[in-house]
C-alpha positions in Angstrom: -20.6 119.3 142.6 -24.6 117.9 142.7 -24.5 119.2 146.8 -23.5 122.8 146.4 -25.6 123.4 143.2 -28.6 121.9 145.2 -27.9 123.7 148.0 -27.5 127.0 146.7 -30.4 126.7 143.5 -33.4 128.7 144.5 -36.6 129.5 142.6 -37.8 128.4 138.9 -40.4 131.2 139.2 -40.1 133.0 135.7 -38.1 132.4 132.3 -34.1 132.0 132.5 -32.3 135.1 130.9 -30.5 134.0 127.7 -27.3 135.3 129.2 -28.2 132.4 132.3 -28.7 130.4 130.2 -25.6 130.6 128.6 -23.5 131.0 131.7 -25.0 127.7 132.4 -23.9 126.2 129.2 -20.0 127.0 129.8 -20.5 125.6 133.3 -21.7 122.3 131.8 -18.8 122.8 129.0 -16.2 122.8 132.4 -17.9 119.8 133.8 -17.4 118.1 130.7 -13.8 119.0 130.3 -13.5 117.9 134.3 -14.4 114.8 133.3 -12.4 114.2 130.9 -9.1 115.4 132.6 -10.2 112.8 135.4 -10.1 109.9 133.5 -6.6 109.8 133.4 -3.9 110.6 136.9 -1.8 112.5 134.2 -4.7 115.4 133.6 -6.6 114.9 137.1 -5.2 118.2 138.6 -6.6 119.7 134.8 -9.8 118.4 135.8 -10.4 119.5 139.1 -9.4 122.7 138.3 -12.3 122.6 135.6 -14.4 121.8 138.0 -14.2 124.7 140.1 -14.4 127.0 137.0 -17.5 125.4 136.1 -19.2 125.1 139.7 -18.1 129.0 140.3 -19.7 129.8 137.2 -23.0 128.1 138.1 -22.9 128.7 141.5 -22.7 132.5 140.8 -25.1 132.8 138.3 -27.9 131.2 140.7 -27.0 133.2 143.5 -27.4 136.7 140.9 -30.3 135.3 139.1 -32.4 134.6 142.6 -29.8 135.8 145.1 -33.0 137.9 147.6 -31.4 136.4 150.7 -27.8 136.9 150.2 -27.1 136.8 153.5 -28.6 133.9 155.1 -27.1 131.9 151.6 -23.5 133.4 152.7 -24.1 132.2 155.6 -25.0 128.8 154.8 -22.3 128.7 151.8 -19.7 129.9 154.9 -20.8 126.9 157.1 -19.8 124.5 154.3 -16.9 125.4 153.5 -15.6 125.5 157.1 -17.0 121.9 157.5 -15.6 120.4 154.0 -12.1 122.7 154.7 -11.8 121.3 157.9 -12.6 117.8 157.1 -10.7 117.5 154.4 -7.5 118.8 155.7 -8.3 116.0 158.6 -9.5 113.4 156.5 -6.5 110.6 155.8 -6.0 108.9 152.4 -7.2 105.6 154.1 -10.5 107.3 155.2 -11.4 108.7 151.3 -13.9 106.1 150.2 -15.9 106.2 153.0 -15.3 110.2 152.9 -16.9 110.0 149.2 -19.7 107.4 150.4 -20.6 109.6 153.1 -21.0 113.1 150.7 -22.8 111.0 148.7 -25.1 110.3 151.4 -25.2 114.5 152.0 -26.3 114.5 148.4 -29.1 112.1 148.2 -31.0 114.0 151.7 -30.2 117.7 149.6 -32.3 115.9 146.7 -35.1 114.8 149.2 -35.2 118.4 151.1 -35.7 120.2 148.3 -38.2 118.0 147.2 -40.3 118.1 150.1 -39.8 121.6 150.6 -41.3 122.4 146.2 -44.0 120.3 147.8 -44.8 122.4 150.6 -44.6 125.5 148.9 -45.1 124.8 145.3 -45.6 128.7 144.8 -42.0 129.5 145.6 -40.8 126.9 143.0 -43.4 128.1 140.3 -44.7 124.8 139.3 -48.4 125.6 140.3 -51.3 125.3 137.4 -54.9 126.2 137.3 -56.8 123.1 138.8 -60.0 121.7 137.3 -62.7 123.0 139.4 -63.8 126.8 139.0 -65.7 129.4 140.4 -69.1 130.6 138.9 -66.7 133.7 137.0 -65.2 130.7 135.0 -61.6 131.2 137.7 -59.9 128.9 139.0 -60.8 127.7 142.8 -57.3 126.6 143.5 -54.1 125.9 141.9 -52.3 122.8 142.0 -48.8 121.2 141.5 -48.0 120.7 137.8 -48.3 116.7 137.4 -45.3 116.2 135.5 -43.6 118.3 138.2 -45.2 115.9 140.7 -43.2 113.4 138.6 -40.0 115.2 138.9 -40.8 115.3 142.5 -41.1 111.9 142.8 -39.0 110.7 141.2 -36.2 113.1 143.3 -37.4 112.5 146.2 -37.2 108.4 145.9 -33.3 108.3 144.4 -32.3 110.7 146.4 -33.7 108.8 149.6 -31.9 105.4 147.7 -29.2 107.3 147.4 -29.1 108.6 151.5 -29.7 105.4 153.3 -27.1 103.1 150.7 -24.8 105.4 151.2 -25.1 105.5 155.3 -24.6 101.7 154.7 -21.9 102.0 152.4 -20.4 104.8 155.2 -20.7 102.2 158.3 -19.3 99.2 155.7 -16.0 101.2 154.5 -15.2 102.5 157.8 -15.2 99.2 159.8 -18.4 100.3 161.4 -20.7 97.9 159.9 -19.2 94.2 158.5 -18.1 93.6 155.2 -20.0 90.4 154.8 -22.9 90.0 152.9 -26.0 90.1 155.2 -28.6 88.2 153.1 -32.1 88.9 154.3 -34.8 86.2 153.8 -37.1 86.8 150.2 -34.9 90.0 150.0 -35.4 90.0 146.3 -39.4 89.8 146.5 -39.2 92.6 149.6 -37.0 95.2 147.3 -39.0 94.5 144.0 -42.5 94.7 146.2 -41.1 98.1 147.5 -39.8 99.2 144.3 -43.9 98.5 142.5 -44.9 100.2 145.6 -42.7 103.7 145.1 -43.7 103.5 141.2 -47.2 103.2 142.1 -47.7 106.0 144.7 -45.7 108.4 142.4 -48.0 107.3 139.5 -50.9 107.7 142.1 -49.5 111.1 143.6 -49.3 112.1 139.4 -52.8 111.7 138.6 -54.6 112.4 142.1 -56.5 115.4 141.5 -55.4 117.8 144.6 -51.2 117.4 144.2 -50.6 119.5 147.8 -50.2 118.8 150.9 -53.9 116.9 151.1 -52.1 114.3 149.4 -48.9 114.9 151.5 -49.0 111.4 152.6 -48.4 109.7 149.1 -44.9 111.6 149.2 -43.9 111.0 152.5 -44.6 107.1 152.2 -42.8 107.3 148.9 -39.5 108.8 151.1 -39.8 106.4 153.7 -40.1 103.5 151.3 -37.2 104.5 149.3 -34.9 104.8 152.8 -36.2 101.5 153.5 -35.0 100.0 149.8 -31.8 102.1 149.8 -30.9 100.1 153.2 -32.2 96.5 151.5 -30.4 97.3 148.4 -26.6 97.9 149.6 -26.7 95.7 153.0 -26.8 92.2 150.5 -23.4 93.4 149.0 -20.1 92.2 150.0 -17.1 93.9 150.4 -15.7 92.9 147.3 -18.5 94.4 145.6 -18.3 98.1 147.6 -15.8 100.3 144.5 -18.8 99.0 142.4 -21.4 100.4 144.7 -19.7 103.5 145.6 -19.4 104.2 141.8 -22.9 103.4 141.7 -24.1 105.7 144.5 -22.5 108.7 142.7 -24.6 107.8 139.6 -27.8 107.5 142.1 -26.9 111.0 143.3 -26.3 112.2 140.1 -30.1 111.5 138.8 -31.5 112.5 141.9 -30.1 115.9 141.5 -31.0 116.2 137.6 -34.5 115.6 138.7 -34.7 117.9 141.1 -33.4 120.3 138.1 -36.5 120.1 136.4 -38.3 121.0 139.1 -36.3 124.0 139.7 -36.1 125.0 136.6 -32.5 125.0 136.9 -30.4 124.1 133.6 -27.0 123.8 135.6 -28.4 121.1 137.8 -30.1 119.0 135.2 -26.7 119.3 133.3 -24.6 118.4 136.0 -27.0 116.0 137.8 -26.7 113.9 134.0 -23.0 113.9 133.5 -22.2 113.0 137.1 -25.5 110.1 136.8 -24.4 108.9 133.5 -20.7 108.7 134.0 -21.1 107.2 137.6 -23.3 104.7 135.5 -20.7 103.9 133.2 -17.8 103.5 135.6 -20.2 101.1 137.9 -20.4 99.1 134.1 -16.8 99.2 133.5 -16.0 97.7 136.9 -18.5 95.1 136.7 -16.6 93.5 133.5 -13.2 94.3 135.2 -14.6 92.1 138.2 -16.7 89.6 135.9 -19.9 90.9 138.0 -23.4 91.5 136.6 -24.1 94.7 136.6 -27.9 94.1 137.1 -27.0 91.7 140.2 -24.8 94.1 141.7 -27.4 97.5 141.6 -30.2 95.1 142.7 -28.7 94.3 146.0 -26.3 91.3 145.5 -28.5 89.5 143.4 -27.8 85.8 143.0 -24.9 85.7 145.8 -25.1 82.6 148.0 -24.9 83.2 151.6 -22.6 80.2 152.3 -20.1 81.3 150.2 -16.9 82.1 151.5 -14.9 81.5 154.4 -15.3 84.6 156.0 -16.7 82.9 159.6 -14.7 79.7 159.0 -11.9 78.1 161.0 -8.4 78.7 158.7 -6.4 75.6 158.2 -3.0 75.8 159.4 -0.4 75.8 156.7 3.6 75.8 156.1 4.6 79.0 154.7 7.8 80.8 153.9 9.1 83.9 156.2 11.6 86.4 155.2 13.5 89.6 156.0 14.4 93.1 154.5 17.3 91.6 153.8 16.2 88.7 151.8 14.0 90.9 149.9 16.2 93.4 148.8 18.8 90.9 147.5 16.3 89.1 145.2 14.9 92.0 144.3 18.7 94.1 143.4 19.1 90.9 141.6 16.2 90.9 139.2 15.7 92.5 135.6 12.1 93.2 136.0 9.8 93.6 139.5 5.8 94.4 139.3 4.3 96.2 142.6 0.9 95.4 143.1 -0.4 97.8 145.7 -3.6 97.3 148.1 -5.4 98.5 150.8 -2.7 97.7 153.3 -0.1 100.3 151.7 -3.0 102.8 152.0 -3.6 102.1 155.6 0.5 102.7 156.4 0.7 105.6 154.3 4.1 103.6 152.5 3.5 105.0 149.2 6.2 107.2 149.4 8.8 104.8 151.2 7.6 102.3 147.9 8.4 105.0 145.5 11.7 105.5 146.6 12.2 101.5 146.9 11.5 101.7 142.9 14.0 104.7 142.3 16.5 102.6 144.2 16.1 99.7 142.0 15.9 101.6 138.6 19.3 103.0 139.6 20.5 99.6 140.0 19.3 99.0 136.1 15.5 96.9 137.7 12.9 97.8 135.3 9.9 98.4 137.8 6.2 99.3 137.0 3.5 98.8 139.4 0.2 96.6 138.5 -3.5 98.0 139.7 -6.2 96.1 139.5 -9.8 98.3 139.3 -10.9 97.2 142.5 -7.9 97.8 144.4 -8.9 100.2 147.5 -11.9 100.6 148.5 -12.9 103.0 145.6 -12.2 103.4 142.0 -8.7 104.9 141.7 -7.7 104.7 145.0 -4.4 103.3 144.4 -3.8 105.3 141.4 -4.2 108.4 143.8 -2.1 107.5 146.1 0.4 106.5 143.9 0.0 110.0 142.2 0.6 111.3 145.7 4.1 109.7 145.9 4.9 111.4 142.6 5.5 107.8 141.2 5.7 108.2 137.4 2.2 108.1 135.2 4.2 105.5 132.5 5.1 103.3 135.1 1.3 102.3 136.5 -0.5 99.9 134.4 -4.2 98.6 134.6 -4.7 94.7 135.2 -5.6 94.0 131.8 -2.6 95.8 130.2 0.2 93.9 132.6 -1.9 90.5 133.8 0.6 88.9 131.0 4.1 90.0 131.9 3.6 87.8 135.0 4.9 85.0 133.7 8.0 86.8 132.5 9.0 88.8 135.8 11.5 87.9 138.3 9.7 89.2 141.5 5.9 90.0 142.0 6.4 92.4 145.3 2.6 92.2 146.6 2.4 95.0 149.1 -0.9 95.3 151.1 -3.3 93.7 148.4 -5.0 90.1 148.6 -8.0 89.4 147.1 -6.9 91.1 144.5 -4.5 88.3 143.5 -6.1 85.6 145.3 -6.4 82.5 142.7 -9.5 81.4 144.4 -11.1 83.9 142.1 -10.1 81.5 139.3 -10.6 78.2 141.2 -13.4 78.3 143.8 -17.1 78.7 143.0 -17.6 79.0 146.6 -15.7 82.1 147.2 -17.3 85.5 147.3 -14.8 86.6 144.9 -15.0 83.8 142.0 -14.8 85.4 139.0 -13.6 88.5 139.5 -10.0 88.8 137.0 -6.8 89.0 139.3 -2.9 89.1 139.1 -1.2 85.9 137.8 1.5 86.7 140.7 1.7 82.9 141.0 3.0 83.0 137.7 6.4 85.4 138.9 9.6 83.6 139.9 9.7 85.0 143.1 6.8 86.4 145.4 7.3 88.9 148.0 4.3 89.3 150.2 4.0 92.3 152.5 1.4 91.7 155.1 1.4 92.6 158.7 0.1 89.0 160.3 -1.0 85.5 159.1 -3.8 86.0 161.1 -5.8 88.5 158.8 -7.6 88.0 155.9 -8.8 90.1 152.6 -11.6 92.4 152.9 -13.9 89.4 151.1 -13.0 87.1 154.3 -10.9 84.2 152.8 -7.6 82.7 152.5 -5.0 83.2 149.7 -3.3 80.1 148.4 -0.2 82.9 147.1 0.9 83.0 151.0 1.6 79.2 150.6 3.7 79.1 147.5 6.8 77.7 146.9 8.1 80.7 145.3 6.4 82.9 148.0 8.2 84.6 151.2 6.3 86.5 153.8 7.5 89.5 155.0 4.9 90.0 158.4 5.5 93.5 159.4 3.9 97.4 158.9 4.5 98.1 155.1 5.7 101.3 155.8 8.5 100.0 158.5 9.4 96.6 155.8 9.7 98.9 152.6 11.6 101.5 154.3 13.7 99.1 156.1 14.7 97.2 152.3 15.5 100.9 151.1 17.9 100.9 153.9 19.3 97.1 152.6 19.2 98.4 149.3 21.8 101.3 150.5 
């Protein structure tokens, strides 16, 4: 939503008609209502819907309000929405978070553009003031930027640079591109909180200076190239346990950038939208710290406190017994069973098996199996990933339960059927103060009778790097295969 309003917001030259400024008000109203239809899989398709309503609403009153070059902003409005229509009728369910991470990214260099370009022609964006120095008629010399503008500008240009580069990292981490791992740089924590003072103080310099323009031009540009730098220090410390956390956290960064860059427009929808979309981002990034036992402070100040040894991420593997077992095994044990919790992952995402998993559950309700299906917050690689995919499958709303809501019923079930997940019920998160993940709440599936564990080789690991005790269970059997190909080959067993 923060993209297309920056891209299309033009001039703050002049006070915003009431009936604007209304129009602008029911656009925020929408946003709100979006957000609150997307808090839940049930009202999702409510909430998108509100969306659009409110970014058509805002969208068109800034093109009528300062709509002089129509034609070069159809243009540019036509050229998105080729791009985003053709990428997202390409884009697979698999590819989504680094999709999101990647817009985000799209985001944060809108914020710093349109900073730079207020800067270079203040006039256009009407934040210009009478300077101090005057002619011998008592006029002005020369006007200069506003300094609480050159705040706003600041300020805008610096998240919105943090929010660029983390997000190109985030990109290159989710797609495979980059390495999950941590890379912990030496005194990283004294190099970001130097570079932090150092943004602070050139804004506060830039603020006070007594030109503003471009004679100062190099206070702003070393304030963007600083905040690049930090963006890249900030996310490259963070494992890949940690990435939901930080892609929640990147939409808040993008959020803010784009508020501030309201101000300096002097555009109401923007600073509405750029505050929902920065607060709630916030709030989600705080809600998924507690889910994973994380500080939230350590995790938005680049992996604070994690200890580059931990983990087993480069280590050899120990070689251990383990249980393997077929289709048909599984779907006797699991026809046999009163109650069976799916706990999705990554893995089901990656063979598109949601749907094959679906109609394994409709198979086993009509055999009298209570199923429901178990998601932790982290599951994916971005908040609500399985629940979307899930949705996708038309898998029932009152059958998915949240971590905290299902962790006890464990105990109590005859099969945990573990398709694609790992660290997600890994017990070293309980056990191991070494792991990267220790900590961080996961399924009790070693508590379930019977474990089914859908994985494609013994030979990979979760996307943290380390081993899972579950594979070497007594109650465990291994079903190595494509998830798709193994849950679509126990529907036929099930038959």
């Amino acid at each position: 939503m923060t993209f297309s309003i920056l891209s299309a917001a033009a001039s703050g030259e002049g006070a915003t008609p009431a009936w604007a400024m209304l129009a602008y008000l029911v656009a925020g109203v929408f946003f709100i209502l979006a957000l609150r239809g997307l808090s839940s899989p049930a009202t999702s398709r409510s909430g998108n819907r509100n969306g659009m309503i409110g970014m058509a609403i805002a969208v068109g009153t800034t093109l009528i309000m300062h709509g002089t070059n129509l034609v070069e902003i159809g243009i540019a409005i036509g050229i998105g929405a080729i791009l985003g229509v053709t990428i997202a009728r390409r884009i697979a369910m698999t590819a989504m978070p680094e999709l999101v991470a990647g817009f985000h990214s799209l985001v944060g260099l809108a914020a710093v553009v349109v900073g730079l370009a207020a800067w270079l022609n203040p006039g256009a964006f009407g934040i210009l003031v009478p300077g101090d120095q005057i002619d011998l008629a008592g006029l002005p010399i020369r006007e200069v930027i506003n300094p609480v503008s050159r705040i706003e500008l600041g300020l805008g240009i610096a998240i919105g640079a943090i929010t660029f580069s983390g997000s190109i990292i985030a990109f290159l981490k989710l797609s495979g591109r980059m390495g999950g791992s941590p890379i912990m740089l030496p005194g990283r924590h004294v190099i970001n909180l130097g570079t932090l003072v150092a943004i602070l103080g050139l804004i506060a310099l830039y603020t006070i200076s007594p030109d503003g323009g471009a004679g100062e031009g190099w206070m702003i540009l070393a304030i963007a190239v600083l905040a690049f730098i930090i963006g890249f220090l900030l996310i490259i410390p963070i494992g890949g346990a940690d990435m939901p956390v930080v892609v929640s956290m990147l939409n808040s960064y993008s959020g803010w950038a784009a508020a501030a860059m309201g101000f300096t427009l002097g555009n109401s929808a923007m600073i509405i939208t750029g505050a929902l979309v920065g607060s709630s981002g916030a709030i989600l990034s705080y809600i998924m710290c507690r889910a994973m036992n994380r500080s939230f402070i350590s995790v938005i100040a680049g992996g604070f406190g994690a200890a580059p040894e931990a983990g087993g991420a480069g280590g050899a593997r120990e070689q251990r017994p383990y249980k393997q077992g077929s289709a048909e095994d599984a779907a006797y044990m699991l026809e046999q069973a009163e109650s069976v919790i799916i706990i999705p992952g990554y893995g089901m995402a990656v063979a598109q098996a949601q749907h094959a998993l679906r109609e394994m559950g409709d198979k086993l309700k009509e055999k009298g199996v209570t199923v429901k299906y178990a998601i932790h917050p982290v599951a994916g690689r971005m908040p609500g990933h399985m629940n979307v995919l899930l949705a996708e499958a038309s898998v029932p709303y009152d059958e998915v339960f949240e971590l905290e809501d299902i962790n006890s019923e464990f105990a109590q079930c005859d099969v945990a059927f573990i398709i694609g997940a790992n660290d997600v019920v890994n017990p070293a998160a309980k056990t191991d103060k070494s792991s990267p993940i220790y900590g961080m709440p996961v399924f009790d599936v070693d508590k379930a009778k019977q474990v089914f564990f859908i994985k494609r080789s013994m030979g990979g690991v979760g996307y943290a790097g380390v081993d899972n005790d579950v594979f070497y269970m007594n109650q465990t059997v291994m079903l190595l295969a494509d998830a798709k190909k193994m849950v679509e080959e126990i529907v036929k067993s099930l038959d």
